[in-house]
PyMOL Python script that loads the backbone (N, CA, C, O; Angstrom):
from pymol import cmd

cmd.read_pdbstr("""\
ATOM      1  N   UNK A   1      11.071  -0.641  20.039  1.00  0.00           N
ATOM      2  CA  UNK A   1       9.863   0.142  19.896  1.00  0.00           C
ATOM      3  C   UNK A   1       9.058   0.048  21.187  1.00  0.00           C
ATOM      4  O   UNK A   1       8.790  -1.024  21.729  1.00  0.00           O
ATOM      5  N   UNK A   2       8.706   1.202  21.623  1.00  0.00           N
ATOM      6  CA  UNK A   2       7.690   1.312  23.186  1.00  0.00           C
ATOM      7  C   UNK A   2       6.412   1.489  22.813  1.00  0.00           C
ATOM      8  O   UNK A   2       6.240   1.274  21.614  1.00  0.00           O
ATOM      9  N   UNK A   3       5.450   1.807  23.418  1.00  0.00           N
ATOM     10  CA  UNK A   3       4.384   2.218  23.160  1.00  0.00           C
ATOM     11  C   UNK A   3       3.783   3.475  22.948  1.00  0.00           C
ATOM     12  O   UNK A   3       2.676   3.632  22.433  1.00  0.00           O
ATOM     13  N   UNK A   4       4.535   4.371  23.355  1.00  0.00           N
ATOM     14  CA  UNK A   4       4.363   5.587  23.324  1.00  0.00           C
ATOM     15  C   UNK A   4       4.536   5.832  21.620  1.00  0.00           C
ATOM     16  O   UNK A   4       4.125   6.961  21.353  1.00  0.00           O
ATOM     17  N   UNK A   5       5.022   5.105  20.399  1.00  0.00           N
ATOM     18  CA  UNK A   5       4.758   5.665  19.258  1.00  0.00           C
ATOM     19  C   UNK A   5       3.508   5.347  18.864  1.00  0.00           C
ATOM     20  O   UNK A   5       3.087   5.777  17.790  1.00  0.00           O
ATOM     21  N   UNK A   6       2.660   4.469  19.758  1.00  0.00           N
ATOM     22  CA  UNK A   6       1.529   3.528  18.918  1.00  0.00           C
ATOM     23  C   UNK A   6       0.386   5.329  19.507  1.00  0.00           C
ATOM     24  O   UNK A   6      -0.410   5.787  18.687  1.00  0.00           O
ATOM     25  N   UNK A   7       0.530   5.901  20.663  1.00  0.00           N
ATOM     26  CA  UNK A   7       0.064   7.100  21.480  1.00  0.00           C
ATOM     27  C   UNK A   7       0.016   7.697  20.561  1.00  0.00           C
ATOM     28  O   UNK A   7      -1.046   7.719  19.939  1.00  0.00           O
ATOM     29  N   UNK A   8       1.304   8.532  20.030  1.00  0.00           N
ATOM     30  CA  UNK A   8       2.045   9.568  19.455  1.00  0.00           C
ATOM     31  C   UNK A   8       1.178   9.452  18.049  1.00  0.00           C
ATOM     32  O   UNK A   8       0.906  10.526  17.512  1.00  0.00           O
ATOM     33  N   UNK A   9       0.666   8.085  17.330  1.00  0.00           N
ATOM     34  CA  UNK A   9      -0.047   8.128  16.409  1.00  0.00           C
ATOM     35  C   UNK A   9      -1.624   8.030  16.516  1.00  0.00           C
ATOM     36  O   UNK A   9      -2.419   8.466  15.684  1.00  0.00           O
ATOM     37  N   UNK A  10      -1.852   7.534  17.409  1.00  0.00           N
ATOM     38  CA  UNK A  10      -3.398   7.868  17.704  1.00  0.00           C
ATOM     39  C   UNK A  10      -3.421   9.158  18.287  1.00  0.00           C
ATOM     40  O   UNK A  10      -4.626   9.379  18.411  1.00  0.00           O
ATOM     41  N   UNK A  11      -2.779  10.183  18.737  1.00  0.00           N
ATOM     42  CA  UNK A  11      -3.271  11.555  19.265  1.00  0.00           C
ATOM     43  C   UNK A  11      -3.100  12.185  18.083  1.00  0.00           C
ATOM     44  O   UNK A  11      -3.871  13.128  17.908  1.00  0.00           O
ATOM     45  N   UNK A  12      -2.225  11.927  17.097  1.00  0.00           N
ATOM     46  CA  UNK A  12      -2.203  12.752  15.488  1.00  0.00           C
ATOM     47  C   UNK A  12      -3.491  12.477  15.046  1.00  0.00           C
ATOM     48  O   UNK A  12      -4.344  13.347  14.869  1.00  0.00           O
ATOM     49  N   UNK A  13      -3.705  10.878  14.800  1.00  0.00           N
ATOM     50  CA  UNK A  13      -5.011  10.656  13.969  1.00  0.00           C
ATOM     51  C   UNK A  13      -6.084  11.200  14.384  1.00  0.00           C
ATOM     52  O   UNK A  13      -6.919  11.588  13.566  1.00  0.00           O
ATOM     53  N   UNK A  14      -6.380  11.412  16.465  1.00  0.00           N
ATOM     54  CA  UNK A  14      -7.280  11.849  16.541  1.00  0.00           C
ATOM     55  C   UNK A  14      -7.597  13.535  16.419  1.00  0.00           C
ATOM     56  O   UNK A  14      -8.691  14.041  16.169  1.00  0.00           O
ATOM     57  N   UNK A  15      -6.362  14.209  16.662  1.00  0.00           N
ATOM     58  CA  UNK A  15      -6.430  15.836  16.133  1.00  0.00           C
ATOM     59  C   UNK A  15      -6.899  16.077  14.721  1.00  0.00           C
ATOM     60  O   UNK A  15      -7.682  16.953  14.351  1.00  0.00           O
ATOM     61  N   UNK A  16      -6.044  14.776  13.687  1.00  0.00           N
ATOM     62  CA  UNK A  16      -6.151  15.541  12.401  1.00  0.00           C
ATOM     63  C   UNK A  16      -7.599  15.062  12.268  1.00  0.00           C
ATOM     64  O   UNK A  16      -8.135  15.714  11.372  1.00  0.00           O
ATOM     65  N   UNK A  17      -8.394  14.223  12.782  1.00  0.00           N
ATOM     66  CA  UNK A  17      -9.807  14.374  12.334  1.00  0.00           C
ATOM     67  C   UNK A  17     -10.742  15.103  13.200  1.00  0.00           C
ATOM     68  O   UNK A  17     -11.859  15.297  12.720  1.00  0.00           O
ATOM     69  N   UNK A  18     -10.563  15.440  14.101  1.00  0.00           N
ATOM     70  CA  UNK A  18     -11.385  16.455  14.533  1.00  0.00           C
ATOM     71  C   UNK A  18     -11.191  17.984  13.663  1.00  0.00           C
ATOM     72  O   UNK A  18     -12.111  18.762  13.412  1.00  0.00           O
ATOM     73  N   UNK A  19      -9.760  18.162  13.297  1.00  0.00           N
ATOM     74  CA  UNK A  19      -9.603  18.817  12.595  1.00  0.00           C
ATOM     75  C   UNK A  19     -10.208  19.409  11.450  1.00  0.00           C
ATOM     76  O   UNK A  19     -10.373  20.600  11.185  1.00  0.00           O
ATOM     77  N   UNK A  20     -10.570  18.179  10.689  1.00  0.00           N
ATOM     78  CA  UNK A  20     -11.202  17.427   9.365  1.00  0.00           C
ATOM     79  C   UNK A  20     -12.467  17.548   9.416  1.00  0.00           C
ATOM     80  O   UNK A  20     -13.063  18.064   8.471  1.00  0.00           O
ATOM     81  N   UNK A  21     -13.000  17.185  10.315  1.00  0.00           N
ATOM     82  CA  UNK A  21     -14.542  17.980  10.298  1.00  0.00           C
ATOM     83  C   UNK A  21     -14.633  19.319  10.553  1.00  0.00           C
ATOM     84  O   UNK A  21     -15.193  20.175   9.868  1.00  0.00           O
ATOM     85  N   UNK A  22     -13.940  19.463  11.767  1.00  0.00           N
ATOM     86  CA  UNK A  22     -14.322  21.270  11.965  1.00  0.00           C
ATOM     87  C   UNK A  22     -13.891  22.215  10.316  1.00  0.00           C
ATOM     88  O   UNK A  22     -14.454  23.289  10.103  1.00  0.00           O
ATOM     89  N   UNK A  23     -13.138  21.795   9.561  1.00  0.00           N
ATOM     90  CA  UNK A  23     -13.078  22.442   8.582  1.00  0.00           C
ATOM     91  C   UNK A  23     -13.930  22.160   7.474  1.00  0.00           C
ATOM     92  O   UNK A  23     -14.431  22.975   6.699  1.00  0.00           O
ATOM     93  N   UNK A  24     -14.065  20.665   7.483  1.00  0.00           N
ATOM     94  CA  UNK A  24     -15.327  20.473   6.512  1.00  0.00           C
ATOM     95  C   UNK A  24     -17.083  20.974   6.660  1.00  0.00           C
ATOM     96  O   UNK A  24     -17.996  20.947   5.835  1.00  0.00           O
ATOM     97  N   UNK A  25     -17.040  21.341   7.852  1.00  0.00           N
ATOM     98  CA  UNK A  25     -18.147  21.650   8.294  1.00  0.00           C
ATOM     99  C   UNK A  25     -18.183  22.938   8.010  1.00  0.00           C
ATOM    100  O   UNK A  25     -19.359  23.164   7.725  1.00  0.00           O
ATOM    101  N   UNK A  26     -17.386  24.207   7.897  1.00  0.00           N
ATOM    102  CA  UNK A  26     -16.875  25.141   7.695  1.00  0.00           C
ATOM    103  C   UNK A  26     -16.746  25.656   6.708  1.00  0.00           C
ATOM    104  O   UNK A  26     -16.355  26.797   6.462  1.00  0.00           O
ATOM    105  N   UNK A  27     -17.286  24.304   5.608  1.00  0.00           N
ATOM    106  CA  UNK A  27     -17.194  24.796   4.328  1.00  0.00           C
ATOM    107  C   UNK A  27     -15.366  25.476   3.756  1.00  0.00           C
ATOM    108  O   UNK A  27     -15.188  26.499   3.094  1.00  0.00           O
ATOM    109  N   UNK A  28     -14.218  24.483   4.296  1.00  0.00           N
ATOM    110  CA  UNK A  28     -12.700  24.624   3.968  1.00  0.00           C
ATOM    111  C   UNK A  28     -12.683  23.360   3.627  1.00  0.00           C
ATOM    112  O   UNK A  28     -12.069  22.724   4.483  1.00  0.00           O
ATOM    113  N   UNK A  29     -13.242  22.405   2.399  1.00  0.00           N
ATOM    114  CA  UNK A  29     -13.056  21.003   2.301  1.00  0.00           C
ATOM    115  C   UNK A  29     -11.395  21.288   1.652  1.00  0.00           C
ATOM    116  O   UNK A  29     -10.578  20.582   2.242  1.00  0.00           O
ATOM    117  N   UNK A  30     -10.862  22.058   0.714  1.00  0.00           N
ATOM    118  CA  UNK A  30      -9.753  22.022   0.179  1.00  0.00           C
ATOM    119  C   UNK A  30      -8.430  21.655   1.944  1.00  0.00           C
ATOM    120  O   UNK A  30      -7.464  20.914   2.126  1.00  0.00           O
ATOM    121  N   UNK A  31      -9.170  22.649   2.800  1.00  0.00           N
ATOM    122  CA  UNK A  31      -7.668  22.629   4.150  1.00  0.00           C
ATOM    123  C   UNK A  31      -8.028  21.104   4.928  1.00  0.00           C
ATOM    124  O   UNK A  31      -7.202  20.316   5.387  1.00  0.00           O
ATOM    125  N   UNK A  32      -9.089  21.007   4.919  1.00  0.00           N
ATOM    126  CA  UNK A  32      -9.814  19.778   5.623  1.00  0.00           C
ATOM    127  C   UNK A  32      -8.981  18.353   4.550  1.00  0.00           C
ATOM    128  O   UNK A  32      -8.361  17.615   5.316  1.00  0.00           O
ATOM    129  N   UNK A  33      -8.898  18.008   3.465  1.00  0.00           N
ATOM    130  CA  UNK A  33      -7.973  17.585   2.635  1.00  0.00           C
ATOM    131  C   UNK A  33      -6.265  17.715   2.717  1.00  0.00           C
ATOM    132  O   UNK A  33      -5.352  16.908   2.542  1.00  0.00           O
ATOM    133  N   UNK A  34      -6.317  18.914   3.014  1.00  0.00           N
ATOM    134  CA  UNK A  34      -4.738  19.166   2.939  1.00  0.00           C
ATOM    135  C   UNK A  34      -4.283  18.869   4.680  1.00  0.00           C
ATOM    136  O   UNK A  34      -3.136  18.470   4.887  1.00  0.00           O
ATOM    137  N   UNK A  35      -5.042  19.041   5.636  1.00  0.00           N
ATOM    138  CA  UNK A  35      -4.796  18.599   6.887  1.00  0.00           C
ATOM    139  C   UNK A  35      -4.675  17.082   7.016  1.00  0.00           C
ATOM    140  O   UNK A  35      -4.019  16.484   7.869  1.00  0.00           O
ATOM    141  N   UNK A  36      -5.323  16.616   6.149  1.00  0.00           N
ATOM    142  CA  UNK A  36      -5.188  15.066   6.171  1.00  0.00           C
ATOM    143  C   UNK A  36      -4.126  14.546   5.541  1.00  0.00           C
ATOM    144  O   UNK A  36      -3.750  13.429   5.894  1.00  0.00           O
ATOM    145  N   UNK A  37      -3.685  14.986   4.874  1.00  0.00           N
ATOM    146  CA  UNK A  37      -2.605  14.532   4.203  1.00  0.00           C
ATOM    147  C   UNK A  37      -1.413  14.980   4.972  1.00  0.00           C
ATOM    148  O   UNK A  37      -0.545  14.146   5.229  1.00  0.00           O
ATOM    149  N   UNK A  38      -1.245  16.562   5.477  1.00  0.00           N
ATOM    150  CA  UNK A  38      -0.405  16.273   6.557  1.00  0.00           C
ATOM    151  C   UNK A  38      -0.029  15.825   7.698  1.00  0.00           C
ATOM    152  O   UNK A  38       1.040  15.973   8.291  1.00  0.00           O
ATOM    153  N   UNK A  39      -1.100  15.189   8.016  1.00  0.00           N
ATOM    154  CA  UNK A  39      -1.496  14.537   9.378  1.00  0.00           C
ATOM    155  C   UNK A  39      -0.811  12.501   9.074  1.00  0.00           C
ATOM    156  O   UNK A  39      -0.423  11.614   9.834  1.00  0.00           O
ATOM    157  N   UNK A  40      -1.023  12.636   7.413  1.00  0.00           N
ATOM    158  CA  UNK A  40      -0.678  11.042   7.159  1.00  0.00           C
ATOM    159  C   UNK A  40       0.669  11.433   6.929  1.00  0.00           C
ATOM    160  O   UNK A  40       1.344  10.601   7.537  1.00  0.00           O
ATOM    161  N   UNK A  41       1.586  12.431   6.256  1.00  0.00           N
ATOM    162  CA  UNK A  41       3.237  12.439   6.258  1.00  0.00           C
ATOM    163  C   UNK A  41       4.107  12.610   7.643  1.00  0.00           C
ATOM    164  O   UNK A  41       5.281  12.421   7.961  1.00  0.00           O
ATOM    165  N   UNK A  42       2.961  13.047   8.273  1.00  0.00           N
ATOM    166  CA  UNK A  42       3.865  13.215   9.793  1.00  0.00           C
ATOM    167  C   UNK A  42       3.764  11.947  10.168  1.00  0.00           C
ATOM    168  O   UNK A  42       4.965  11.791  10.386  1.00  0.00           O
ATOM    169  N   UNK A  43       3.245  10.802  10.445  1.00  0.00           N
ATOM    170  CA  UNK A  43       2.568   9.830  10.910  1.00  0.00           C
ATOM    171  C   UNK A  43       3.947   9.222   9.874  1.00  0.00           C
ATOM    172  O   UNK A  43       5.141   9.260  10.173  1.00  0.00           O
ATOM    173  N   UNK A  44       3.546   8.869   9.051  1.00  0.00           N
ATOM    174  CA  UNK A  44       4.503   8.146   7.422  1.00  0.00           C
ATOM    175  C   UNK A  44       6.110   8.395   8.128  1.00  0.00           C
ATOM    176  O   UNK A  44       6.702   7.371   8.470  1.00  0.00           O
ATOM    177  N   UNK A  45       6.773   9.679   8.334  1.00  0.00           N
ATOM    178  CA  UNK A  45       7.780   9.593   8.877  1.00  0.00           C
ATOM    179  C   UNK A  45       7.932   9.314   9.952  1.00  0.00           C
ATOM    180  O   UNK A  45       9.097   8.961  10.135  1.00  0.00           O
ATOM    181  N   UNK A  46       7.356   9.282  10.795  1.00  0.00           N
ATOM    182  CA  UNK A  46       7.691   8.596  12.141  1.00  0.00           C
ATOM    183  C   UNK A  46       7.637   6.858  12.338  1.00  0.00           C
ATOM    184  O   UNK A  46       8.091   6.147  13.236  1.00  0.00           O
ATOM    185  N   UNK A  47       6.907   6.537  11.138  1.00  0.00           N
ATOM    186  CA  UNK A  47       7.247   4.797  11.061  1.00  0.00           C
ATOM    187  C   UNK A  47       8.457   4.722   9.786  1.00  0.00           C
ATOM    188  O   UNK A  47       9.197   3.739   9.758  1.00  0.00           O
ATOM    189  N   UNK A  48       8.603   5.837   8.728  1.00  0.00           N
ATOM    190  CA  UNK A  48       9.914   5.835   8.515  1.00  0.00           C
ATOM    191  C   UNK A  48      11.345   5.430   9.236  1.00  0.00           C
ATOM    192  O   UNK A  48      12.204   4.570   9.044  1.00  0.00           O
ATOM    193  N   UNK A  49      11.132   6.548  10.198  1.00  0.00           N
ATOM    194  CA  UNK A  49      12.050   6.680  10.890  1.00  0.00           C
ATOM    195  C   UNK A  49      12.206   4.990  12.274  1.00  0.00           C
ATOM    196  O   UNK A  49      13.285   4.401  12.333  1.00  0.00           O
ATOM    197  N   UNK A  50      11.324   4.647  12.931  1.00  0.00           N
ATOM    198  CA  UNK A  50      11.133   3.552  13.064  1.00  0.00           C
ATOM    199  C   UNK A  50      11.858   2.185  12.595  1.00  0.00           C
ATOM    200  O   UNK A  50      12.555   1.348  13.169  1.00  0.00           O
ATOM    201  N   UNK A  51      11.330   2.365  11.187  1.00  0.00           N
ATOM    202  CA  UNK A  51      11.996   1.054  10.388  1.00  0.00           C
ATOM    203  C   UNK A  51      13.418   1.063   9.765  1.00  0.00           C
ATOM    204  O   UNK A  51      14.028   0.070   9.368  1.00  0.00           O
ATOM    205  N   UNK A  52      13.783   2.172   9.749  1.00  0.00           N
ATOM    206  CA  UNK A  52      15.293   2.637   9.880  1.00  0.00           C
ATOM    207  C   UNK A  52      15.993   2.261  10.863  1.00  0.00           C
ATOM    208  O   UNK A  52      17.111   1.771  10.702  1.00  0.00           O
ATOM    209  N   UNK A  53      15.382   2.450  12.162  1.00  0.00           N
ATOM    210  CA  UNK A  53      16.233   1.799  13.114  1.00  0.00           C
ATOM    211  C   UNK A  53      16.216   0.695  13.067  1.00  0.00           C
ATOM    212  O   UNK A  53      17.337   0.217  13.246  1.00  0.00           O
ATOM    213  N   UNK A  54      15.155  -0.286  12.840  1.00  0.00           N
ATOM    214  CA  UNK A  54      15.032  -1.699  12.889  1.00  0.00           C
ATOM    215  C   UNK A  54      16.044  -2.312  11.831  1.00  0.00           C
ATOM    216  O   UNK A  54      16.755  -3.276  12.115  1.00  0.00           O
ATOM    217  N   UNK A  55      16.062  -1.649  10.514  1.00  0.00           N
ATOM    218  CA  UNK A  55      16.893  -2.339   9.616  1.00  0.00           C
ATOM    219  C   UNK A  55      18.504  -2.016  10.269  1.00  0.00           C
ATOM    220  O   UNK A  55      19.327  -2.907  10.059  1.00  0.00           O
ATOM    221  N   UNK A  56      18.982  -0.775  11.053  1.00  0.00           N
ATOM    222  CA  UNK A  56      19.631  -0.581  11.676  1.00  0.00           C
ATOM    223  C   UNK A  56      20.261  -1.648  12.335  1.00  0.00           C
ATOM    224  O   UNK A  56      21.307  -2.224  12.034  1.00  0.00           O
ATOM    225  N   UNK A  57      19.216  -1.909  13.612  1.00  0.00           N
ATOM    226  CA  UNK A  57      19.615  -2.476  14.221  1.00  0.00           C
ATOM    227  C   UNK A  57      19.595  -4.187  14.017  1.00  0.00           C
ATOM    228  O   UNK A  57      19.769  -4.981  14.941  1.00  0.00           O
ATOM    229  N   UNK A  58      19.364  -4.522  12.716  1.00  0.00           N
ATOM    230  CA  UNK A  58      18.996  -6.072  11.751  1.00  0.00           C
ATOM    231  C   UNK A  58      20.436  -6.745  11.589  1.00  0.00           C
ATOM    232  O   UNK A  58      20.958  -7.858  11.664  1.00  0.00           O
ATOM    233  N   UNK A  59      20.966  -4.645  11.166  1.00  0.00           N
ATOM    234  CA  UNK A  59      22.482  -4.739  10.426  1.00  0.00           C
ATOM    235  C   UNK A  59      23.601  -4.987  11.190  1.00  0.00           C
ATOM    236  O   UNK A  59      24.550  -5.694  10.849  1.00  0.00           O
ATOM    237  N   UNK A  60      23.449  -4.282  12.423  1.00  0.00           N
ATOM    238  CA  UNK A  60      24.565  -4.863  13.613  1.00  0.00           C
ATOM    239  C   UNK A  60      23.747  -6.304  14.046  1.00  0.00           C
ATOM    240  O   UNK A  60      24.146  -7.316  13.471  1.00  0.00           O
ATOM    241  N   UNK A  61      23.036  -6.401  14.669  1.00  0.00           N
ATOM    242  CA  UNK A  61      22.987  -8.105  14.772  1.00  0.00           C
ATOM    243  C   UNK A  61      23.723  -9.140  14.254  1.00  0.00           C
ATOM    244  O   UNK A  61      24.423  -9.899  14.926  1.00  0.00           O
ATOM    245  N   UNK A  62      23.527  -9.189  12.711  1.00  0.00           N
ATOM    246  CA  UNK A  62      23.843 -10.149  11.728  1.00  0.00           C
ATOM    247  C   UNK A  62      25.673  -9.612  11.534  1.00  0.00           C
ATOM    248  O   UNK A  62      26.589 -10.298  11.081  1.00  0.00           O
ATOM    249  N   UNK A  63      25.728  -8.380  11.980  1.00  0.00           N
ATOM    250  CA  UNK A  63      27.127  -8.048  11.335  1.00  0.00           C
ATOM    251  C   UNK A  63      27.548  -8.170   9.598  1.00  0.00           C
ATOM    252  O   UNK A  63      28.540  -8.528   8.963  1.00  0.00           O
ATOM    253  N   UNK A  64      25.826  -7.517   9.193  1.00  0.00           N
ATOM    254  CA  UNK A  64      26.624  -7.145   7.497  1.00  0.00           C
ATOM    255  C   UNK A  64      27.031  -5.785   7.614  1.00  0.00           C
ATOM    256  O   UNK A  64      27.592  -5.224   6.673  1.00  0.00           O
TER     257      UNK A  64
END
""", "prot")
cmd.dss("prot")
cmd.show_as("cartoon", "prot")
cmd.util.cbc("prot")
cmd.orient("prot")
């Protein structure tokens, strides 16, 4: 793991809340909601995907 995923998740978190206000402010609380939640599954799979490799790479180490 580099650092560039720790980036890759603070530039999501910080779009999807700027996001999040400009729509709540806007009177769109329903998209302002639904932006957040897609902003946390994109985020969710990319440490998915992450810990996949780690158990991955757990599994060749140990050789189970």
């Amino acid at each position: 793991m580099d650092i560039s995923l720790v980036f890759k998740i603070a530039a999501i978190g910080i779009v999807v809340s700027v996001l999040n206000q400009v729509l709540a402010r806007s009177g769109r609380e329903e998209q302002a909601t639904l932006t957040t939640l897609a902003g946390l599954v994109v985020v969710l799979m990319m440490v998915v995907q992450q810990i996949a490799e780690l158990f991955d790479l757990m599994r060749n180490l140990f050789g189970i």
